[in-house]
C-alpha positions as CSV (number, residue, x, y, z in Angstrom):
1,X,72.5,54.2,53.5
2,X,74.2,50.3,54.3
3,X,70.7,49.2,55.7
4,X,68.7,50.9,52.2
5,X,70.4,48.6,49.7
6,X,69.5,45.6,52.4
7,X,66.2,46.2,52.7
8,X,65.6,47.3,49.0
9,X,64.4,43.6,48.3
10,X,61.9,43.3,50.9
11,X,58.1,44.2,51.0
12,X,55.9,44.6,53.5
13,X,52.7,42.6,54.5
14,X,50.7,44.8,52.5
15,X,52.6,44.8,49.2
16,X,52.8,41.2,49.4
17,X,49.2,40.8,49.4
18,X,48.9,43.1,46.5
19,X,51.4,40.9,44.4
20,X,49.6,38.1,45.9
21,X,46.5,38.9,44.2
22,X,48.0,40.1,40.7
23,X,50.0,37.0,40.6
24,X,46.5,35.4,40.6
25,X,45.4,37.1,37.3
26,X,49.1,36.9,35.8
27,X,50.0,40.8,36.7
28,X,52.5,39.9,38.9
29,X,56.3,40.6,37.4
30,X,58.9,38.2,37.9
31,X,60.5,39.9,40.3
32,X,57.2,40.9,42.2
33,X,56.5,37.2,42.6
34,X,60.8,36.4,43.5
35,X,59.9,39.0,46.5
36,X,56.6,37.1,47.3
37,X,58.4,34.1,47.4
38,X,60.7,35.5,49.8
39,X,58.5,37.0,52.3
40,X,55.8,34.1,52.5
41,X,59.1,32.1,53.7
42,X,59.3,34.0,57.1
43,X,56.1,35.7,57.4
44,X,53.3,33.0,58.9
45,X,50.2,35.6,58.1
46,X,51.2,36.4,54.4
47,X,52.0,33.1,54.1
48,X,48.5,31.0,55.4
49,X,47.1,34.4,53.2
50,X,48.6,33.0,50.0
51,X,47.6,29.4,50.5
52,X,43.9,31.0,51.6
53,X,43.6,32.4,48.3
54,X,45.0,30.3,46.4
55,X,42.5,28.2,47.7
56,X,39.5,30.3,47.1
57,X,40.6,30.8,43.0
58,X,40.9,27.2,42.8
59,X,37.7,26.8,44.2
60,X,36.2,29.5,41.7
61,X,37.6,27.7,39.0
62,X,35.9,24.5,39.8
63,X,32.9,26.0,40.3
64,X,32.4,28.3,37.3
65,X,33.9,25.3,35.1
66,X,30.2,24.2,36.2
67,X,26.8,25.9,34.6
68,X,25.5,28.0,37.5
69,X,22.3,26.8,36.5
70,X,23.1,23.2,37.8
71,X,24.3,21.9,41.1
72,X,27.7,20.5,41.5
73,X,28.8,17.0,40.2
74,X,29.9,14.9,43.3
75,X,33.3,15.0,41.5
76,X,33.5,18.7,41.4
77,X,32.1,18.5,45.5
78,X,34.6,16.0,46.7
79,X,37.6,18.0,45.2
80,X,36.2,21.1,46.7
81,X,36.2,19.7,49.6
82,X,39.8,18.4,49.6
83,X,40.8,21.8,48.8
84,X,39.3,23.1,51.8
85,X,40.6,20.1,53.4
86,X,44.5,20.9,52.4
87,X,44.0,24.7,53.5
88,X,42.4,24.5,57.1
């Protein structure tokens, strides 16, 4: 019973990818994203998942800021790039 109230505050890999990608669209509770922020500290996967798609909305945002009629401005390219850059 000890070890319940212990564990109460962690989530596992898959729930944190779940809050992960509600946090993205502003779903994620307080407290959801407190025991995101716990987990990405010692779990490496969840962790390089978060930055990953992080990455990948900024990188949407960018591009749909753009008319999908038109290429990219060299602007919009080079920070793209630096994203992908920061996230390897």
């Amino acid at each position: 019973m000890g070890n319940h109230k212990l564990t109460k505050g962690f989530i596992s890999c898959q729930e944190a990818g779940n809050i992960c990608d509600k946090s993205q669209y502003k779903e994620a509770s307080f407290w959801q994203r407190f025991k995101l922020s716990l987990h990405i500290f010692w779990c490496e996967k969840c962790n390089a998942y978060v930055k990953r798609n992080s990455a990948l909305s900024k990188m949407l945002k960018l591009y749909s800021e753009e008319n999908c009629n038109q290429h990219l401005s060299e602007t919009k390219k080079t920070k793209l790039e630096a994203i992908i850059d920061q996230n390897k």
